[in-house]
C-alpha positions in Angstrom: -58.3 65.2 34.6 -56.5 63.8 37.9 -59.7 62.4 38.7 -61.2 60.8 36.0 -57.8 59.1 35.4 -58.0 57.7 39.3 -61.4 56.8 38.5 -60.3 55.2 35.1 -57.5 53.1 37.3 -60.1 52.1 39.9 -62.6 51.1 37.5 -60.0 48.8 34.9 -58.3 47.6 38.8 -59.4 43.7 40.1 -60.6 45.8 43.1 -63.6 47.2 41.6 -64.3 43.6 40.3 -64.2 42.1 43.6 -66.9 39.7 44.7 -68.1 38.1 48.2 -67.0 34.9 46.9 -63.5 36.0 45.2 -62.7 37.4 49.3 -63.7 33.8 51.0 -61.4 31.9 48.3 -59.0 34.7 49.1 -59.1 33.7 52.7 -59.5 29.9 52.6 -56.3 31.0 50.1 -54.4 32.6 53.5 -55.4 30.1 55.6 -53.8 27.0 53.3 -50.8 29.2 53.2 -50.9 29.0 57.2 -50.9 25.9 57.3 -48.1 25.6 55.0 -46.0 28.3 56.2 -46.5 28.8 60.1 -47.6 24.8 60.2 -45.3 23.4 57.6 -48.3 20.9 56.7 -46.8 19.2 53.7 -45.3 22.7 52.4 -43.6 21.1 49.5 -47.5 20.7 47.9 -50.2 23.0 50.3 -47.8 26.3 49.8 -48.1 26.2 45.8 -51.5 24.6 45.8 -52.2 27.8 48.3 -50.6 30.4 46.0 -52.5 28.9 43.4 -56.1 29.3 45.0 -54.3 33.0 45.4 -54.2 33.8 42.1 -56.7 32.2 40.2 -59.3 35.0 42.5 -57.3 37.8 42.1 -60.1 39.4 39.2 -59.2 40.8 36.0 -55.7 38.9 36.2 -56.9 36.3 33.8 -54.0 33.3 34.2 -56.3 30.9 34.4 -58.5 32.4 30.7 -58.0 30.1 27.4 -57.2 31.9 24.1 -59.9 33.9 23.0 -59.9 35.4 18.9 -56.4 36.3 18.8 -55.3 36.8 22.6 -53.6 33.8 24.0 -54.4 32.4 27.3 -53.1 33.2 30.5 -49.6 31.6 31.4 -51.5 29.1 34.2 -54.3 28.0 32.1 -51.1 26.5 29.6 -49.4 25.0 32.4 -52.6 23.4 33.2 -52.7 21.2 30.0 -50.3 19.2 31.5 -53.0 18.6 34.4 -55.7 17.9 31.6 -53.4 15.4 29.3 -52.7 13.7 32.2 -48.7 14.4 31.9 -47.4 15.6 35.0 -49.7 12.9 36.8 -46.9 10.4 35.0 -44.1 12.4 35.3 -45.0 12.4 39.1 -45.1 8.5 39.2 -41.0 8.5 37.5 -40.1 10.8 40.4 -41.9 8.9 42.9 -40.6 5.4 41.5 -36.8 7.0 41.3 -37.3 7.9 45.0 -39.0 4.5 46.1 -36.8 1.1 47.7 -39.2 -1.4 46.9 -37.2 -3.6 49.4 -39.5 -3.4 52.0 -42.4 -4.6 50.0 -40.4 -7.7 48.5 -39.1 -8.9 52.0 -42.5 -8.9 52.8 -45.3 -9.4 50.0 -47.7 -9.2 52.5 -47.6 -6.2 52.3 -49.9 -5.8 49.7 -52.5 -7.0 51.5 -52.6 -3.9 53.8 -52.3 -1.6 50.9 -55.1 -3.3 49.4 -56.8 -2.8 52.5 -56.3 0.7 52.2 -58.1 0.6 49.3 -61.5 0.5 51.5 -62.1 4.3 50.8 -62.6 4.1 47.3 -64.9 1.8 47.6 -67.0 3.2 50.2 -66.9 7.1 48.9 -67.8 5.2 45.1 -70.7 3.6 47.0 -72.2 6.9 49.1 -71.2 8.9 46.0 -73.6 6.2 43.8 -76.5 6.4 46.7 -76.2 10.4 46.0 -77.2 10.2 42.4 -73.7 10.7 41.2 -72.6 9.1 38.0 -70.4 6.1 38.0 -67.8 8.1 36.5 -68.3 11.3 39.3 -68.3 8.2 41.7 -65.0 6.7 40.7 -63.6 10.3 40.6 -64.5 10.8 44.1 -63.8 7.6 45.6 -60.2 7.4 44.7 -59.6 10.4 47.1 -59.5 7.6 49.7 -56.0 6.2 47.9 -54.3 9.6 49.2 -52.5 9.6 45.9 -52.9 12.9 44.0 -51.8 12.0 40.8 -53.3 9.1 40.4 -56.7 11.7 42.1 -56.4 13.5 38.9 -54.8 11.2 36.2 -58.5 9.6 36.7 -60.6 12.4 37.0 -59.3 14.4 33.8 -60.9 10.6 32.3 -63.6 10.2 34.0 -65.4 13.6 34.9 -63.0 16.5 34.1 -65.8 19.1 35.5 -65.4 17.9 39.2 -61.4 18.2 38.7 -61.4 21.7 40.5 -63.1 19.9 43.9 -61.7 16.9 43.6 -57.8 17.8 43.3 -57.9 20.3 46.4 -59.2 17.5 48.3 -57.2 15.4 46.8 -53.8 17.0 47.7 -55.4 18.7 51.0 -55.9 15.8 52.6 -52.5 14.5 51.5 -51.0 17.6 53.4 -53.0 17.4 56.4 -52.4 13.5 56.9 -50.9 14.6 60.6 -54.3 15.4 61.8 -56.5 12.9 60.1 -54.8 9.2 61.2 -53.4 9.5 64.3 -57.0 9.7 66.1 -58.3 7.3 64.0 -54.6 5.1 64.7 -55.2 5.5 68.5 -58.6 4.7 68.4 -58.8 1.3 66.4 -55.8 -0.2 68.1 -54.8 -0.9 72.3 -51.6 0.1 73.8 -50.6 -2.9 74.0 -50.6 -3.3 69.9 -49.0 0.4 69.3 -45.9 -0.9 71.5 -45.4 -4.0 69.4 -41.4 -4.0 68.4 -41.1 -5.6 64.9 -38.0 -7.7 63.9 -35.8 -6.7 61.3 -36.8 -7.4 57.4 -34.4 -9.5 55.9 -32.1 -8.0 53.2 -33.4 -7.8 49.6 -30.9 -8.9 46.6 -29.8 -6.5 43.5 -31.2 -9.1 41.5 -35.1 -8.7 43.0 -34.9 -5.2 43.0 -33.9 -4.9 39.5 -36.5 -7.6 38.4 -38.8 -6.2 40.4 -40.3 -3.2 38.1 -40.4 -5.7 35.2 -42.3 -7.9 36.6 -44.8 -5.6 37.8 -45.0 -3.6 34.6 -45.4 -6.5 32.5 -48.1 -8.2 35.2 -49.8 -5.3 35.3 -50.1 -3.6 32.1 -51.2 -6.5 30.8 -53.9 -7.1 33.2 -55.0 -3.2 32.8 -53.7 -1.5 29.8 -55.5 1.8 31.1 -52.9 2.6 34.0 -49.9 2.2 31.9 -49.0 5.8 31.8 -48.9 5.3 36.0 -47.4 2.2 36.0 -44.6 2.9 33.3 -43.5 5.6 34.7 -43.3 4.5 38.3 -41.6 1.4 37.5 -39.1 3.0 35.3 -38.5 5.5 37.4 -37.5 2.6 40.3 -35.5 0.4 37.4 -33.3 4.1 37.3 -32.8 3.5 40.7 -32.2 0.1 41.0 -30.1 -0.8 38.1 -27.2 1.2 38.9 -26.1 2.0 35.9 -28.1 5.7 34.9 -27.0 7.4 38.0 -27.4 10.7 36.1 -30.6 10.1 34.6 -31.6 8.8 39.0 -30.5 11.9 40.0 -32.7 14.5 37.6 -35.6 12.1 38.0 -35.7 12.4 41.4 -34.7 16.3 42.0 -34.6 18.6 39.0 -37.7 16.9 37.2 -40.0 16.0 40.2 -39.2 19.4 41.4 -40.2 21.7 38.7 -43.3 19.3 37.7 -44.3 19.8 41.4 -44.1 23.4 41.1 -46.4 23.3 37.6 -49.0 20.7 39.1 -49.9 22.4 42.1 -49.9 26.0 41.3 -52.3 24.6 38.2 -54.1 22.6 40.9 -54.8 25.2 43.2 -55.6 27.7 40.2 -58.5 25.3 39.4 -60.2 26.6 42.6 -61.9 29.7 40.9 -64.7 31.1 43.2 -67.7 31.2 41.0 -66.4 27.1 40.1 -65.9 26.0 43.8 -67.9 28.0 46.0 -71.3 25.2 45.3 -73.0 22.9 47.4 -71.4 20.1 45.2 -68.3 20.9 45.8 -68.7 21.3 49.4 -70.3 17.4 49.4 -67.6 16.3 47.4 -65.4 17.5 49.6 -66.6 15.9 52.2 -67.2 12.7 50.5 -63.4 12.8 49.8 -62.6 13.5 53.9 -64.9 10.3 54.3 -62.9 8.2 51.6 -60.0 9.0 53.6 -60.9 8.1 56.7 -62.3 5.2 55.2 -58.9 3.7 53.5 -57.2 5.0 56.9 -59.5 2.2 58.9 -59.5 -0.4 56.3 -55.3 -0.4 56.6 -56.0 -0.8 60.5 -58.4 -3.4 60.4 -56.0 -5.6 58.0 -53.1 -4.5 60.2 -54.6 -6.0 63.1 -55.8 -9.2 61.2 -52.2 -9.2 60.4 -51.1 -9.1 64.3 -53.2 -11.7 65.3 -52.4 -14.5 62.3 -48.5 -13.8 63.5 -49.4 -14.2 67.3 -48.6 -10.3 67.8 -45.6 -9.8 65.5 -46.6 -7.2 63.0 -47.6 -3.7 64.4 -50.9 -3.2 63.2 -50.4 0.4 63.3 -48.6 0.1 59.8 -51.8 -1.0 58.0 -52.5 3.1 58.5 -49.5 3.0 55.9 -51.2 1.7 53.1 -52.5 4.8 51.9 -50.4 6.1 49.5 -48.7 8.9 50.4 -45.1 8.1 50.3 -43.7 8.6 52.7 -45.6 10.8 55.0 -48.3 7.9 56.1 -45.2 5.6 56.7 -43.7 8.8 59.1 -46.9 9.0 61.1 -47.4 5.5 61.5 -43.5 5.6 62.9 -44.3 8.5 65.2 -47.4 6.8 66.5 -45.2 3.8 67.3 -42.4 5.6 69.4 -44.9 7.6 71.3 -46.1 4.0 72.3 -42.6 2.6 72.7 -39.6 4.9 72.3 -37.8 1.8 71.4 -40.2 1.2 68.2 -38.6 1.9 64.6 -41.8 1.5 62.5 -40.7 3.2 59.9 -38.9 0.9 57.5 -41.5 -1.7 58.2 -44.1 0.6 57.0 -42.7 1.6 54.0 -44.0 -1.9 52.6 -47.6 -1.1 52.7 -47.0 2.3 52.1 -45.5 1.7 48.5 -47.8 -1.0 48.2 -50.6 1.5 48.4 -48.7 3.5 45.4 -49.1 0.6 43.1 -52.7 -0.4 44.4 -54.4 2.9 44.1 -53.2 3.0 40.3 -54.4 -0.8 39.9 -57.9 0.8 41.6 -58.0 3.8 39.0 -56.9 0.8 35.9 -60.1 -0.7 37.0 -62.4 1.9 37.4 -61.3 2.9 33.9 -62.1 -0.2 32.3 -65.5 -0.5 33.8 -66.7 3.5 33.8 -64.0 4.7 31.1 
């Protein structure tokens, strides 16, 4: 009796279900959580997205299974609708725009022309994605990696080509994470000493008034122009006119704590649980992956470039390592770009000067994804 009931435990156990593939997800799993952990490589996103990957290959634990007859689903695979309906994507953008001064962008509009820049990546990944017999809409998906904006990575994706969601959100928010090891060679490499040392002057100070207009104007420009990213858009934009208007300091303060926090928490556990073996362990994934690494890298050199158009229209007064910037990871491009700079110059405060691009790359990744949408969607 004592050992048929072991062997009954060790039959119905994830143990006996254990595959080759769930054991290498299982260890990429450990390894993300590394990085995380012992690393701290954007821990606030890599340690859930980790924990994530965890769990979805643990066999027979089903969190990731839909409903079936009468059982219901698993607890992540509900959580995940919010991926899929593209609502914590949004709620994302209120945190982000309740966190985000806008200042630096309006004191200097030109800005936007090294977000845009930054844009490069999804252009080229859409391009090498096309020549690889991928659809336009598996194209789009993967070229908007290069924006280094998760949300706007999946609010596309679950539009576009929901099947390559699993690949294309770990790449999406793994790159994100491991930003500290993918620009700074690339920075160092495209620009001289001699431009890393530049000291920029200080931006001049941006009214109540502009700051406050600021989201309206943007919303109404830009909605109009591309009714698609309105979900992005509208929330990013009212999350900043919380901010900015003074007068919803309560509503400010949930946005960007409490809310951000817990839809954090939902979107990259979900995110991560995507990653189930016998879904990501294929050549395609591995290529989209890849493709992904290369949109990056991509929208990391097309900052740069416009960064150093920038320094030599001004006679050497902008930094051209800010162009890096203009990817859209607020604020952790802006921080590496500062870094970069001090190393250079310990007397070089980068920081606030790269904020501009890097907020400009929030907004111009969402325009890119508006208008992939209207032309694939």
């Amino acid at each position: 009796m004592f050992t048929e009931a072991l062997q009954t435990i060790w039959a119905t156990s994830g143990f006996a279900a254990l595959t080759w593939q769930h054991l290498v997800m299982i260890t990429i799993a450990c390894v993300l959580l590394y990085l995380a952990i012992v690393k701290k490589f954007e821990p606030l996103l890599l340690l859930s997205i980790a924990f994530g990957v965890l769990l979805a290959n643990l066999p027979l634990a089903g969190l990731m299974d839909g409903p079936l007859g009468n059982e219901p689903g698993g607890l992540l695979y509900y959580l995940y609708q919010g991926v899929k309906l593209g609502i914590y994507p949004s709620l994302i953008f209120l945190g982000i725009g309740a966190m985000t001064d806008f200042g630096p962008l309006i004191a200097r509009p030109s800005c936007l022309f090294l977000g845009a820049g930054a844009q490069l990546g999804i252009s080229a990944a859409f391009v090498i994605a096309g020549l690889l017999k991928f659809t336009p809409q598996e194209a789009s998906s993967i070229g908007i990696i290069g924006g280094a904006d998760g949300p706007t990575a999946l609010y596309l994706t679950t539009k576009l080509a929901p099947q390559l969601l699993p690949a294309i959100a770990i790449a999406a928010y793994s790159y994100m994470a491991l930003i500290p090891l993918i620009q700074p060679p690339i920075m160092r490499a495209l620009t001289t000493k001699k431009e890393r040392e530049v000291v920029m002057t200080q931006l001049r100070e941006v009214s109540k008034t502009e700051k406050v207009c600021f989201p309206i104007i943007v919303s109404i420009f830009c909605i109009l122009l591309l009714p698609s990213v309105a979900p992005l858009i509208g929330m990013l934009m009212l999350g900043n006119l919380f901010r900015e208007s003074g007068v919803v300091d309560r509503l400010t303060d949930t946005t960007q704590n409490a809310l951000i926090n817990i839809v954090t928490i939902f979107l990259s556990v979900t995110v991560g649980a995507t990653a189930e073996a016998e879904n990501f362990l294929r050549p395609e994934t591995l290529l989209i992956i890849l493709l992904g690494l290369a949109a990056f890298i991509f929208s990391t050199i097309g900052g740069l470039l416009f960064g150093k158009l920038m320094y030599w229209m001004t006679g050497g007064k902008v930094n051209p390592l800010i162009g890096s910037a203009g990817v859209s990871a607020v604020p952790m491009a802006a921080r590496i770009s500062q870094i970069e700079g001090q190393k250079a110059n310990p007397a070089n405060w980068l920081l606030m000067h790269a904020m501009g691009p890097n907020v400009a790359g929030v907004i111009g990744s969402a325009i890119a994804a508006g208008i992939l949408l209207s032309l694939f969607g």
